[in-house]
N, C-alpha and C positions, 0 to 999 in steps of 0.2 A: 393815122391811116393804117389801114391793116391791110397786112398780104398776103396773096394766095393761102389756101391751107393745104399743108401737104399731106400727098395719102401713101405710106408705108404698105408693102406686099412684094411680090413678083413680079414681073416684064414678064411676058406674053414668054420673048427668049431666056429669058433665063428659066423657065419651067420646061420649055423644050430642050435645052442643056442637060439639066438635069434630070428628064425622063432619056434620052439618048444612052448619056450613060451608064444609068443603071439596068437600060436594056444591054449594052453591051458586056456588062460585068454579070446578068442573068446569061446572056449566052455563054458566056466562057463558065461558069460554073455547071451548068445543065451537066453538060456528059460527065463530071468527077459525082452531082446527086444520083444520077441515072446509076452509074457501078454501084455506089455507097449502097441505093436500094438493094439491086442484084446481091450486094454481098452478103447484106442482113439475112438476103430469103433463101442463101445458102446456108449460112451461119442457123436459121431458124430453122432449118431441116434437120442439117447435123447434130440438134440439141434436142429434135424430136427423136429421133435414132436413138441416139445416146439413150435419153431416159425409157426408152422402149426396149432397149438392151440393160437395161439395170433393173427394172420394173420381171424380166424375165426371167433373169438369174435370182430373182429375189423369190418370187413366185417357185422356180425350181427347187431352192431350200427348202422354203414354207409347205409345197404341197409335197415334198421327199419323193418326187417323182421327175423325170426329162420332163422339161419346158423349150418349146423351140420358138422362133420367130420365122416366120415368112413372109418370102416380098412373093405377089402377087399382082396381075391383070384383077380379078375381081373385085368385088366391095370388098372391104373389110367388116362385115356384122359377120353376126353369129350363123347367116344360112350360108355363108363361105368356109366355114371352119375344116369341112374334105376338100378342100380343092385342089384341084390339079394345074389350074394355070400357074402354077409357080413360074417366077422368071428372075434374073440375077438384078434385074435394074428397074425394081419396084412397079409402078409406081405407087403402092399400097404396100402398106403389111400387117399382118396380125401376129397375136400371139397366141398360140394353142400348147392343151399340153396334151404329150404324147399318148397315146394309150398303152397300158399293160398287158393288156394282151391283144394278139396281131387280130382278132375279130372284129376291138371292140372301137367306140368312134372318138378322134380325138374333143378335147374339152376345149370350147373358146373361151377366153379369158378376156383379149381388148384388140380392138384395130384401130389404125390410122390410115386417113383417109391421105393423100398424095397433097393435095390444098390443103390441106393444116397446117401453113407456116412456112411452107418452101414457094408455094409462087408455084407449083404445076397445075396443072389440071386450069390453062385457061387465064390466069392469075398474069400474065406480063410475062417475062423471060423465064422459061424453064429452067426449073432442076434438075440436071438429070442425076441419077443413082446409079453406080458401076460399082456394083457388090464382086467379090470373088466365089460367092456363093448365094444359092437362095432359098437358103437353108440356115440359122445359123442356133444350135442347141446346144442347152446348159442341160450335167446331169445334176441325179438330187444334191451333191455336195455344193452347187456352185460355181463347177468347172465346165471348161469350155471342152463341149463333143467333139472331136476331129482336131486339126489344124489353123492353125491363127487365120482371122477374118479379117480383111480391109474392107471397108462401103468409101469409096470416095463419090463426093460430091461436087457437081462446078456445073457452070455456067452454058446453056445451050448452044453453041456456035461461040464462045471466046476461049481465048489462051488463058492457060491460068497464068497467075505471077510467076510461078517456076521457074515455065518458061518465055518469060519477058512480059507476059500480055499483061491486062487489065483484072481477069476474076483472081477472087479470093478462093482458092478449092481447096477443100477441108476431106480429112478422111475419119470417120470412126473406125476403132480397130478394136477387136475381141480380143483377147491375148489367151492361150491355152490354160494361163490358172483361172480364168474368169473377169480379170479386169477388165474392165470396157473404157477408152478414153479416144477423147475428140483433138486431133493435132492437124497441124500445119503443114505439108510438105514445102513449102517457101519459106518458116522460118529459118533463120539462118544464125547461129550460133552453138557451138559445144553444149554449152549448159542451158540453152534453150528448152524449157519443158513442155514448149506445144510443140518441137521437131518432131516430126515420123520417123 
């Protein structure tokens, strides 16, 4: 005589068990992806910076002339290159170089658009840019015009890690021989070399 055949799978409840839970282990993870993203599109600003500040200095040797960088309200193309909307907290910048003489017009080289990498312009949680200047120029040797530059960068509405919160906020910094480098004000150690 033969008996029933059995059929091997899931119960109805065990597949809603296990959908249950994995919805509750997506909700607990959501807001730790949510910052992670925020942090990248911080992290992907401040490495735009950065090489637009290297790319500057570099330009300033090569053409043996001041190269500046500005943050900017307008586009950044080339019918920007006089502009006066200068402002300390981006959200654009170009690179132009100076003129030699005070008549003559300055030379665009390259801009960056705000949405290239940081998340502004519409993109999800803003970056915002708190330059101490919006201004910042290399002469021909490679050095930095004026007084050491900070651009810090963080999160629209949150605390940075600093100060206890959740973003990650990053600063590029000019330093008056010309070096440019991207640090941490929340690392925390002596010999840490992303401190500020």
């Amino acid at each position: 005589m033969l008996s029933a055949s059995r059929q091997d799978g899931f119960s109805l409840i065990e597949l809603m068990v296990t959908l249950v839970v994995f919805a509750v282990m997506a909700a607990m993870a959501a807001p730790s992806l949510m910052q992670y993203a925020n942090n990248m599109k911080i992290l992907a600003a401040a490495d735009s910076l950065y090489a637009s500040l290297q790319q500057t200095r570099s330009e300033a040797i090569r053409r043996n002339i001041p190269v500046e960088l500005v943050f900017t309200t307008d586009a950044p193309v080339s019918a920007s290159v006089e502009t006066t909307a200068l402002t300390d907290n981006g959200p654009n910048w170009l690179i132009r170089q100076t003129p030699e003489a005070l008549d003559d017009p300055h030379v665009f080289i390259e801009g960056k658009s705000g949405a290239e990498g940081g998340g502004r312009a519409g993109q999800g949680t803003p970056v915002v840019i708190d330059s101490s200047s919006s201004s910042i120029r290399f002469d021909a040797s490679g050095a930095l015009v004026g007084s050491e530059v900070r651009v810090g960068f963080n999160q629209q509405g949150a605390t940075c890690a600093l100060e206890n919160g959740p973003a990650r906020c990053l600063r590029v910094v000019a330093s008056k021989g010309g070096q440019v480098r991207v640090c941490d004000p929340a690392a925390l150690g002596a010999g840490d070399t992303r401190k500020c």
